[in-house]
C-alpha positions as a Markdown table, in Angstrom:
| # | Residue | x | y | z |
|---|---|---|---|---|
| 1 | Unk | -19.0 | 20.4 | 36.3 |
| 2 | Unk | -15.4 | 20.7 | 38.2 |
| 3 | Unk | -15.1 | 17.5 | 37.2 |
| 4 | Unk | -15.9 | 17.7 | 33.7 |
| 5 | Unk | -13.4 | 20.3 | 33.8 |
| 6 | Unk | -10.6 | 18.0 | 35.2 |
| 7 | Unk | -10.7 | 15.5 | 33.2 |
| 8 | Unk | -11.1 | 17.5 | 30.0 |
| 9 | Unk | -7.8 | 19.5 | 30.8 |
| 10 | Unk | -6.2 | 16.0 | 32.0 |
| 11 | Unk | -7.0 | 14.9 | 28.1 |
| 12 | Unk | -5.3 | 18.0 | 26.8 |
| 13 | Unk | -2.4 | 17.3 | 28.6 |
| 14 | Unk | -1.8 | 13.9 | 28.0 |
| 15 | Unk | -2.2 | 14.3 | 24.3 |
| 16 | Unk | 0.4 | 17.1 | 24.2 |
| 17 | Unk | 2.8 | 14.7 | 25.9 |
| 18 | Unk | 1.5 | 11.7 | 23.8 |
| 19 | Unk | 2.3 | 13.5 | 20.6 |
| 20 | Unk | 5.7 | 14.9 | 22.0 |
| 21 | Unk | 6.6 | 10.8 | 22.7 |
| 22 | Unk | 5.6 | 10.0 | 19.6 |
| 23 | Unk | 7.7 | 12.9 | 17.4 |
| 24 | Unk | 10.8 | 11.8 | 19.6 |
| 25 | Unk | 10.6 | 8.5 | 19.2 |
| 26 | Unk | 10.2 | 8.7 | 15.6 |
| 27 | Unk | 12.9 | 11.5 | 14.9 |
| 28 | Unk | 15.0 | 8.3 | 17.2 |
| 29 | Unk | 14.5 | 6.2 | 13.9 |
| 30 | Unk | 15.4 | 8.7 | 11.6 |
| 31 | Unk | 19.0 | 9.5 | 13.4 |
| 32 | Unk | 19.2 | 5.4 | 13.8 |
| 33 | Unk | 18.4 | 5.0 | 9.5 |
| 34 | Unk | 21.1 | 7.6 | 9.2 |
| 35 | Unk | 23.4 | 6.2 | 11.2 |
| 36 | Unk | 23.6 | 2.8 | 10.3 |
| 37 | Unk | 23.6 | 4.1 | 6.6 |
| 38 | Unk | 26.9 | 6.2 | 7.2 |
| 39 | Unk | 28.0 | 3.2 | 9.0 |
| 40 | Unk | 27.6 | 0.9 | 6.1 |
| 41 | Unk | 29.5 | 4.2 | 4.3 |
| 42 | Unk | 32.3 | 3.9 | 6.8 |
| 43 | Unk | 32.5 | 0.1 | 6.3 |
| 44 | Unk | 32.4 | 0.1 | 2.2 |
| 45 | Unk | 35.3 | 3.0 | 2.5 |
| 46 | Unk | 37.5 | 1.2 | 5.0 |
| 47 | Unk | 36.9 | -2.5 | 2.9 |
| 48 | Unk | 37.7 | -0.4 | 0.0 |
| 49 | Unk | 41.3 | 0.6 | 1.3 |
| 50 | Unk | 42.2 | -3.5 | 2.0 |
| 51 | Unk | 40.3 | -4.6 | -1.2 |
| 52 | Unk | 43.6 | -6.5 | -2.1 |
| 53 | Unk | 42.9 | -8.8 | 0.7 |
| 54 | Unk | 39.8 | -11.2 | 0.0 |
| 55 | Unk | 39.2 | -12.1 | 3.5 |
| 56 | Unk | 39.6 | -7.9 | 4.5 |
| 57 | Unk | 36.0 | -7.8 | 4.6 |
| 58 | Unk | 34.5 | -10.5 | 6.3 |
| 59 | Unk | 37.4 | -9.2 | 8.8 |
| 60 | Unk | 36.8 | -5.7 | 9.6 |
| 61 | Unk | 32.9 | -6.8 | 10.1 |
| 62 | Unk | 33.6 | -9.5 | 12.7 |
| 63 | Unk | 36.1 | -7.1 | 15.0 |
| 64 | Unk | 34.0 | -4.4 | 14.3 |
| 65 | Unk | 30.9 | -6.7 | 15.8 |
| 66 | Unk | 32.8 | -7.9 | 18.8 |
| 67 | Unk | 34.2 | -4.3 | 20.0 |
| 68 | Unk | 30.7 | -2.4 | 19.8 |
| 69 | Unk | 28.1 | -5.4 | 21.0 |
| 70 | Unk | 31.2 | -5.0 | 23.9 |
| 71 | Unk | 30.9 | -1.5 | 24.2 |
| 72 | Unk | 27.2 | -1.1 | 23.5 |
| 73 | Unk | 25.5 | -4.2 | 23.6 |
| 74 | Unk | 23.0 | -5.9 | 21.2 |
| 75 | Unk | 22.3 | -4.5 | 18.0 |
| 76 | Unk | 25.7 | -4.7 | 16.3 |
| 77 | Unk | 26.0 | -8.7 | 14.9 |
| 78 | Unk | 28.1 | -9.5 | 12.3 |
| 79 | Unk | 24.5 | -10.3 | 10.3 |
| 80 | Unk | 23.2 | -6.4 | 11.2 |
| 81 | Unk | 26.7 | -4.9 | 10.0 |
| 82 | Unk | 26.2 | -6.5 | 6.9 |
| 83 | Unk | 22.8 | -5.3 | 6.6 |
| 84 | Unk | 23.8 | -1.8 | 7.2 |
| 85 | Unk | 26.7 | -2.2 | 4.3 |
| 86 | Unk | 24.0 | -3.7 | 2.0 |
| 87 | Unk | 22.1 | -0.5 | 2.9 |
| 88 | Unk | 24.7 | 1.7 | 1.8 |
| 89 | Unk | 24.9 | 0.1 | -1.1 |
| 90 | Unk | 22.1 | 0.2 | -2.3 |
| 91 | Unk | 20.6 | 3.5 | -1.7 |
| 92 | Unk | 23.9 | 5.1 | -2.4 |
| 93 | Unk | 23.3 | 4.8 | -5.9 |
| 94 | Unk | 19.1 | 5.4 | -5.5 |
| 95 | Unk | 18.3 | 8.9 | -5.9 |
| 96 | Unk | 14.5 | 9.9 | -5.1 |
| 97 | Unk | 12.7 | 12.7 | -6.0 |
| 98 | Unk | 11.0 | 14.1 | -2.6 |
| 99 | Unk | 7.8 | 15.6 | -4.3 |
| 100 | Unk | 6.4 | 13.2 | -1.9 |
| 101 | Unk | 7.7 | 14.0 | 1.5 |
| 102 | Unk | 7.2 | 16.9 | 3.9 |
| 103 | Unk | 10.7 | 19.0 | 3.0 |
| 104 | Unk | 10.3 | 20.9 | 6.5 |
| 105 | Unk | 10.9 | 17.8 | 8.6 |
| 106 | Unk | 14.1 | 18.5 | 10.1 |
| 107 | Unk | 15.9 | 14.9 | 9.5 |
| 108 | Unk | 19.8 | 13.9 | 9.7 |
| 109 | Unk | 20.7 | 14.4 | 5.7 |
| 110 | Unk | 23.7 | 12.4 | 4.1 |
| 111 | Unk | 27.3 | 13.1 | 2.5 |
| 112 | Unk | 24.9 | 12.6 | -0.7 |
| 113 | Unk | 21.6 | 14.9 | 0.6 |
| 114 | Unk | 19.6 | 12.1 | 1.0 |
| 115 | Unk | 16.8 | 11.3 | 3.7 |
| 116 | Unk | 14.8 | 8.7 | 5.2 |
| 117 | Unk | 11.4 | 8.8 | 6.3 |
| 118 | Unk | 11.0 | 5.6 | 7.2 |
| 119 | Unk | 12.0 | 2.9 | 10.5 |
| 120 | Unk | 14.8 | 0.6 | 10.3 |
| 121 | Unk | 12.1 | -2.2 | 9.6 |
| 122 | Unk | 11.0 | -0.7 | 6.2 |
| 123 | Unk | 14.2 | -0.5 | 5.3 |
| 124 | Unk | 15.3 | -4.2 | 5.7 |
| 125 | Unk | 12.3 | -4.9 | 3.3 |
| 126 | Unk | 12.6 | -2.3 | 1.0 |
| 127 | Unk | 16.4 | -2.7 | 0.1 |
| 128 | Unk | 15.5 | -6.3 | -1.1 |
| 129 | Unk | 13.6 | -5.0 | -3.8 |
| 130 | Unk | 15.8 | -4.7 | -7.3 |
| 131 | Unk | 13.7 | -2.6 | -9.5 |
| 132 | Unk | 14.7 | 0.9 | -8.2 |
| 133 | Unk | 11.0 | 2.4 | -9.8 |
| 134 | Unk | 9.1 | -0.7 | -7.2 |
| 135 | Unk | 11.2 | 0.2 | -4.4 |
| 136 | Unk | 10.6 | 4.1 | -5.2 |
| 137 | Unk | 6.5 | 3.1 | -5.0 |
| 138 | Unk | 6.4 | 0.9 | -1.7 |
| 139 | Unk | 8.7 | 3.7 | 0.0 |
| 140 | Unk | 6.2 | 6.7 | -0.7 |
| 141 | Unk | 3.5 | 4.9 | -0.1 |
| 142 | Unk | 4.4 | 3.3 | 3.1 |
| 143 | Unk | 5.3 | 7.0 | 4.5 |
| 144 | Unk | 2.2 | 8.3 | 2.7 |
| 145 | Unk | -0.4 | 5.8 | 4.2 |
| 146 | Unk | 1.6 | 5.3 | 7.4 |
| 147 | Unk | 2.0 | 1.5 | 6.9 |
| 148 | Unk | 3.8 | -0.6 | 9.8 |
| 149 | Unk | 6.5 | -3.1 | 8.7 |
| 150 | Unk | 3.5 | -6.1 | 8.4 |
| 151 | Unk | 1.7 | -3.6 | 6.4 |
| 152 | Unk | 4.1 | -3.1 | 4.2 |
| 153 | Unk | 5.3 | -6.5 | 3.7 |
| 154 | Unk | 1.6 | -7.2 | 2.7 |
| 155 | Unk | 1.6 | -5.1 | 0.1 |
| 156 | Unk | 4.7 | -6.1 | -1.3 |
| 157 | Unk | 4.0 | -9.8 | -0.8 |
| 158 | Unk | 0.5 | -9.0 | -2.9 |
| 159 | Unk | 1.7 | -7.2 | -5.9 |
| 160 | Unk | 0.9 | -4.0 | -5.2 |
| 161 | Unk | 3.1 | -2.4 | -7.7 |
| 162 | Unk | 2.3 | -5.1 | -10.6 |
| 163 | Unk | -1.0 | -5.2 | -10.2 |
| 164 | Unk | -1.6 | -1.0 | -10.8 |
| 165 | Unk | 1.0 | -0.9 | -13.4 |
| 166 | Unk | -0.9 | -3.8 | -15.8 |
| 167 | Unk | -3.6 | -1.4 | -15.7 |
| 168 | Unk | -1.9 | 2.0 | -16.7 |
| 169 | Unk | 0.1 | 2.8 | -19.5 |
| 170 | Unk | 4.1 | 3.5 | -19.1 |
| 171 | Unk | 4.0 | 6.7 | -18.7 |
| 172 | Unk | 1.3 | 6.5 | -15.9 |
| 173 | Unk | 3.9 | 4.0 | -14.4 |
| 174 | Unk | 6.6 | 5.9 | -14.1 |
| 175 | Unk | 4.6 | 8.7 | -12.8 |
| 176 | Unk | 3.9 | 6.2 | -9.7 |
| 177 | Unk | 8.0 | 5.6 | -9.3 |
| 178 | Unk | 7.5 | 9.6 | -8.8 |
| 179 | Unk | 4.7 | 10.1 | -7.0 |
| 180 | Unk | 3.1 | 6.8 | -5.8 |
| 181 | Unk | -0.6 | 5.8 | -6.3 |
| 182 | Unk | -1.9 | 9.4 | -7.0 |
| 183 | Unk | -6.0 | 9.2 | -6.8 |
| 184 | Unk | -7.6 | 11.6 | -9.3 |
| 185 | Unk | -10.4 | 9.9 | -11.5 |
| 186 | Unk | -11.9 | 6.6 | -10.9 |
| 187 | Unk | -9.6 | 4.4 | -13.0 |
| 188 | Unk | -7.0 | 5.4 | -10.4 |
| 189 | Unk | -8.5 | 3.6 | -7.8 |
| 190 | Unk | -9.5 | 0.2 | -9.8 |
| 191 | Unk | -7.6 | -3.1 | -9.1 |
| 192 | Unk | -7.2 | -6.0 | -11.3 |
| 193 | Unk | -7.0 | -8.3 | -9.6 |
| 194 | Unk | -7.9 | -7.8 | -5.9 |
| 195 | Unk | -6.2 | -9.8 | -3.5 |
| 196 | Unk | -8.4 | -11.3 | -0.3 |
| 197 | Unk | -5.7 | -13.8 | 1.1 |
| 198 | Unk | -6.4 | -12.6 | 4.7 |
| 199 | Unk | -10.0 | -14.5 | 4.5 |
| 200 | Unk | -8.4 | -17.6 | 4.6 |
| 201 | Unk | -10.9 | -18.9 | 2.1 |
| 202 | Unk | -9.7 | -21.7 | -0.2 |
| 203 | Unk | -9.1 | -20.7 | -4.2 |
| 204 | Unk | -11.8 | -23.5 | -5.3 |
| 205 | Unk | -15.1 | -21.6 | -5.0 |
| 206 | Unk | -16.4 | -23.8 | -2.2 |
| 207 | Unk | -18.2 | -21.2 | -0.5 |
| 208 | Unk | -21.1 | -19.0 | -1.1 |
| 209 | Unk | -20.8 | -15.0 | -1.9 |
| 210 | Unk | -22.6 | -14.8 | 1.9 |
| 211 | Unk | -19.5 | -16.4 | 3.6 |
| 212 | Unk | -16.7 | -14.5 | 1.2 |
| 213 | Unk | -18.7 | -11.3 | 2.2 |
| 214 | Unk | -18.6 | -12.6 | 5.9 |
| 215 | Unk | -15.0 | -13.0 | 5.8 |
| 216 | Unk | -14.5 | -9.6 | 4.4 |
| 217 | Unk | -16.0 | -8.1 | 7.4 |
| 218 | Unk | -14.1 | -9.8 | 9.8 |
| 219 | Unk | -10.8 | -8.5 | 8.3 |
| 220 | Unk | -12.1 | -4.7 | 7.5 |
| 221 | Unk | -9.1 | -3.4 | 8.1 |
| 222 | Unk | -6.9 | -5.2 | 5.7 |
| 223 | Unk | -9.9 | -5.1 | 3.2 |
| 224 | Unk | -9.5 | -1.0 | 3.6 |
| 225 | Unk | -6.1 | -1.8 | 3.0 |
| 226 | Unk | -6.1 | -3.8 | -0.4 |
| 227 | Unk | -9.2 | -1.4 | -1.3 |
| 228 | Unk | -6.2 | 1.7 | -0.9 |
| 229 | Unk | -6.4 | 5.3 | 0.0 |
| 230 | Unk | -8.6 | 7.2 | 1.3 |
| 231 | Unk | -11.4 | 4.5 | 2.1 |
| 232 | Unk | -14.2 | 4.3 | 4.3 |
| 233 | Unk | -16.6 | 1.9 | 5.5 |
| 234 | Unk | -19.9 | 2.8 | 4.9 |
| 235 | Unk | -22.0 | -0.2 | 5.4 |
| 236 | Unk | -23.3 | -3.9 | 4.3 |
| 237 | Unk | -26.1 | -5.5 | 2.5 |
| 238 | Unk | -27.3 | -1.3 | 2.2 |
| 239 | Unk | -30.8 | -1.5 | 1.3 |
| 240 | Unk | -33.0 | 0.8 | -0.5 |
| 241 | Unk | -36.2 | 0.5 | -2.2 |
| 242 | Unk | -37.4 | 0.9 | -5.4 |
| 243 | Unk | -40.7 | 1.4 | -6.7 |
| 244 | Unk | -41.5 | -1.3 | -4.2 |
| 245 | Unk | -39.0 | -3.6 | -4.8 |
| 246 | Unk | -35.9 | -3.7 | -2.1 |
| 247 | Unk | -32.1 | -4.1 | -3.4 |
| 248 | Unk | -29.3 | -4.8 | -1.4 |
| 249 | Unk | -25.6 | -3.4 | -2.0 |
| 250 | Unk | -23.4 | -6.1 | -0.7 |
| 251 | Unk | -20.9 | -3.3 | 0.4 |
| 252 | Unk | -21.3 | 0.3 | 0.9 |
| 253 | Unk | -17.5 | 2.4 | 0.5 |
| 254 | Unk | -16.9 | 5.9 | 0.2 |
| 255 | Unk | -13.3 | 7.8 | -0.8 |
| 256 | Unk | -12.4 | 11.0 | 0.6 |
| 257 | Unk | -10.1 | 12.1 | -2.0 |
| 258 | Unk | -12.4 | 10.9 | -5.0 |
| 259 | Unk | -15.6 | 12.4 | -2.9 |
| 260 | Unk | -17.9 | 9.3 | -3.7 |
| 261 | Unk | -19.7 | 6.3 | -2.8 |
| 262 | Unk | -17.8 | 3.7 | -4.0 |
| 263 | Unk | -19.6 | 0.1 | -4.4 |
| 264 | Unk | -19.2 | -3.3 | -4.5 |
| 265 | Unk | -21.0 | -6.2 | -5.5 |
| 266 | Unk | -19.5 | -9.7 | -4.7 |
| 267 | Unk | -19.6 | -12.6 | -7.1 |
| 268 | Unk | -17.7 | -15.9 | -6.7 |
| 269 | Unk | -18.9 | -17.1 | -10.2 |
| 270 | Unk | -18.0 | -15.4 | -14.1 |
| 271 | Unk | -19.3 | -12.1 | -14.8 |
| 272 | Unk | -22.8 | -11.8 | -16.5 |
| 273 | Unk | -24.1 | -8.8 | -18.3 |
| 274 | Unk | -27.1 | -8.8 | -15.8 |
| 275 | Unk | -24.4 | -8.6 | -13.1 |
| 276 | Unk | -23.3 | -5.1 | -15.0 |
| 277 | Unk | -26.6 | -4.2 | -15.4 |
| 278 | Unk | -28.3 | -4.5 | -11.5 |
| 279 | Unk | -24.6 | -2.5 | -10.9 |
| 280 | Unk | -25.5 | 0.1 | -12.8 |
| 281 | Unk | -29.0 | 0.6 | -11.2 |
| 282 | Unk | -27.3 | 1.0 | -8.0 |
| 283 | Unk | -25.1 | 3.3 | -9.1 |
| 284 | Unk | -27.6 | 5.5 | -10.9 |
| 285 | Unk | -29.9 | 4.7 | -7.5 |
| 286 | Unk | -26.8 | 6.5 | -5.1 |
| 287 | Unk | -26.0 | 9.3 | -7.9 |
| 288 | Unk | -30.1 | 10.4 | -8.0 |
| 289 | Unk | -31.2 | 9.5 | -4.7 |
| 290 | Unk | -27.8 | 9.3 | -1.9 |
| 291 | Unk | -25.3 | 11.8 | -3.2 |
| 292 | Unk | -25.1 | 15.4 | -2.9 |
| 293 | Unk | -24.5 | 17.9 | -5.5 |
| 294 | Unk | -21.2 | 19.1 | -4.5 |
| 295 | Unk | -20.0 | 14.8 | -4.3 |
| 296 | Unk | -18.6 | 13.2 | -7.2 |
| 297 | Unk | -20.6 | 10.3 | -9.4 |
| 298 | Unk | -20.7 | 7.2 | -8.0 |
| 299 | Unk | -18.4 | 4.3 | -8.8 |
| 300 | Unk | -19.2 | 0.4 | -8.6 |
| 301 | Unk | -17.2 | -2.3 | -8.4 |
| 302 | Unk | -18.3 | -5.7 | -9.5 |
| 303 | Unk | -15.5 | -8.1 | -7.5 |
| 304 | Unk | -16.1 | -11.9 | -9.5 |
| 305 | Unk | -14.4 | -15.1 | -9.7 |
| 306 | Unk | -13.8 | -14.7 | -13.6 |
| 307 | Unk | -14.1 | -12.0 | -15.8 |
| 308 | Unk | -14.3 | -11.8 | -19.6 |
| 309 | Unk | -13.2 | -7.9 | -20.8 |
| 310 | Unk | -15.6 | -8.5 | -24.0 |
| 311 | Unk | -18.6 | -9.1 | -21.6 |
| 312 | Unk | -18.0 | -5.8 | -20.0 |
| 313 | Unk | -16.8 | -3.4 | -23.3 |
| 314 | Unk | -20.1 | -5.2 | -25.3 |
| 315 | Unk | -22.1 | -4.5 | -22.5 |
| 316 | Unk | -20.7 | -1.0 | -21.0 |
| 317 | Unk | -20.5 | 2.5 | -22.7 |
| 318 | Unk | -17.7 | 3.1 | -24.8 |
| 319 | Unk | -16.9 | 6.4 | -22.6 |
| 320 | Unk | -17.8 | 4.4 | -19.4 |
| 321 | Unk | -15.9 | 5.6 | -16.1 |
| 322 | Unk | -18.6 | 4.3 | -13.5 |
| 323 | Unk | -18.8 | 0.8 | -13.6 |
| 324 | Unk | -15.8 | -1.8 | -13.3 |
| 325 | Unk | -15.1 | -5.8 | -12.9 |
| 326 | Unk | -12.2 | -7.5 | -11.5 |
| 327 | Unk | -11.4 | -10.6 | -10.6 |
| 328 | Unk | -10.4 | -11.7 | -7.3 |
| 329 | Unk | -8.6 | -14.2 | -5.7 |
| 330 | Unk | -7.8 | -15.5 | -2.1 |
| 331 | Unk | -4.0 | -16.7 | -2.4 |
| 332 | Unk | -1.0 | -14.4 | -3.1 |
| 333 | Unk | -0.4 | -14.0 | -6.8 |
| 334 | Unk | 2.8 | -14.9 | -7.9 |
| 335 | Unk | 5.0 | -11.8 | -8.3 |
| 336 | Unk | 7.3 | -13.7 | -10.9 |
| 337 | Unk | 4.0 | -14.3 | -13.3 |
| 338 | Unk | 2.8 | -10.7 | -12.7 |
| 339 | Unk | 6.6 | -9.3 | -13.4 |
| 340 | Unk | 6.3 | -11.7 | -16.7 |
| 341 | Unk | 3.2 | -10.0 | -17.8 |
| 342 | Unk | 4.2 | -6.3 | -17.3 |
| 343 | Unk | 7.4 | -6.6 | -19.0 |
| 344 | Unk | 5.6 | -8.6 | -22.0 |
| 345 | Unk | 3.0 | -5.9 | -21.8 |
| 346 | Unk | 5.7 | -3.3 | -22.3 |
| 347 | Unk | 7.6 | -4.9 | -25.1 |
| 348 | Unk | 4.5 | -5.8 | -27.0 |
């Protein structure tokens, strides 16, 4: 029992000082964001004084490298100090609402009351995105859902933004400039389409639904991760049996901020209206028989190589908000194509 004891208090103890290492190493990353953005302040400002002088620039960047890498070491190339101008420069002129961030975190605040929340890292990739409302989006939800720099660069590099804004309307898209992806009804949660490029599966359908559901399970994590917030694994090929006959629900999801199962059925082929159909047994199957009165209806998810919207209006309830289709597909999208769409979207 003494030893029970010891170890349980050595637990508490290390997890106070595990958490105080971890709030000083991230308030470190805050003070550094805020520095080099008042450095690339100080820069602008002094380039701005010799702006008669082409060359004043490039210049005051070079000495400036070679006297602090002198006096303290790496960190300070001519490359960085650019990087820390471009900074300023850019989110200078970005103002963001902070609806979305803790306003009792006590971080460094600019000449111009803004904050950062985020690691240098973030910002290198955020500051290269030109549409202020995209770069709004990724920056609340990286803080938000706690994404790394890879994490981050995933999401950007698979459309993220696009791909929820060609399925809401413009004012819903501004709203996720403001807010980010805010989960309140199932239709907030639904991707079209769903990108699987981390199961290294070719885009020819060359494989059966077995190995794409294989490949899923090996890379959970950044499944969870396209999938979004607030998902958990439940389970895979979830059986159940009905009036003597045994079904299998390829996989098994559940959201914590919806408060339902969510399911998914994998198809590498077109969508069928029997494919609809079996979903909605399974759905009505978790809603009767799984579910508990105080959860939420279940949702399903019929994830297919092809998709024809007429196939799923003709065969779905007009007032449907339970069953969905999307295509999927496992190479990036092209962002350009995706831009293309949304803005012809908007204009039409």
């Amino acid at each position: 029992m003494d030893e029970l004891i010891k170890e349980s208090f050595y637990n508490q103890v290390l997890e106070l000082f595990q958490n105080a290492k971890r709030k000083v190493s991230s308030a470190v990353n805050m003070t550094m964001v805020y520095s080099y953005y008042e450095a690339g302040r100080m820069i602008v400002e002094e380039e701005q004084q010799g702006k008669e002088r082409a060359e004043y620039g490039k210049y005051i960047l070079r000495q400036l490298s070679e006297k602090l890498t002198k006096e303290l070491g790496r960190g300070f190339s001519y490359d960085n100090l650019k990087l820390m101008r471009k900074f300023y420069t850019v989110y200078s002129k970005d103002v963001i609402g902070e609806m979305a961030f803790p306003q009792s975190e006590n971080l460094p605040v600019t000449r111009e009351g803004r904050k950062f929340y985020l690691s240098w890292s973030h910002y290198l990739i955020l500051m290269r995105i030109s549409n202020k409302d995209e770069r709004h989006f990724y920056e609340i939800e990286s803080y938000r859902n706690g994404w790394n720099k890879d994490e981050l660069s995933r999401q950007y590099g698979s459309s993220l933004y696009e791909r929820l804004a060609l399925s809401r309307d413009k004012e819903e898209v501004m709203r996720l400039a403001l807010e980010g992806q805010v989960i309140e009804s199932p239709e907030d949660i639904f991707k079209d389409p769903y990108v699987l490029e981390f199961t290294g599966l070719p885009e020819m359908a060359s494989y059966s639904e077995s190995d794409l559901e294989e490949k899923i399970i090996d890379h959970l994590q950044q499944f969870l991760l396209e999938l979004g917030r607030g998902f958990t694994f439940v389970g895979r090929q979830v059986r159940f049996t009905f009036e003597e006959d045994h079904y299998r629900v390829d996989l098994v999801t559940y959201n914590r901020l919806l408060r339902c199962f969510v399911l998914f059925d994998l198809k590498i082929g077109k969508l069928k209206h029997e494919y609809l159909g079996q979903m909605q047994m399974y759905v009505n199957y978790y809603d009767r028989k799984v579910k508990m009165e105080d959860e939420n209806s279940t949702i399903g998810i019929i994830i297919c190589k092809d998709k024809k919207d007429a196939v799923i209006e003709m065969t779905l309830p007009e007032n449907n908000n339970q069953i969905f289709a999307s295509k999927y597909q496992t190479v990036l999208p092209s962002k350009e194509e995706l831009q293309q769409l949304l803005e012809d979207r908007n204009l039409g």
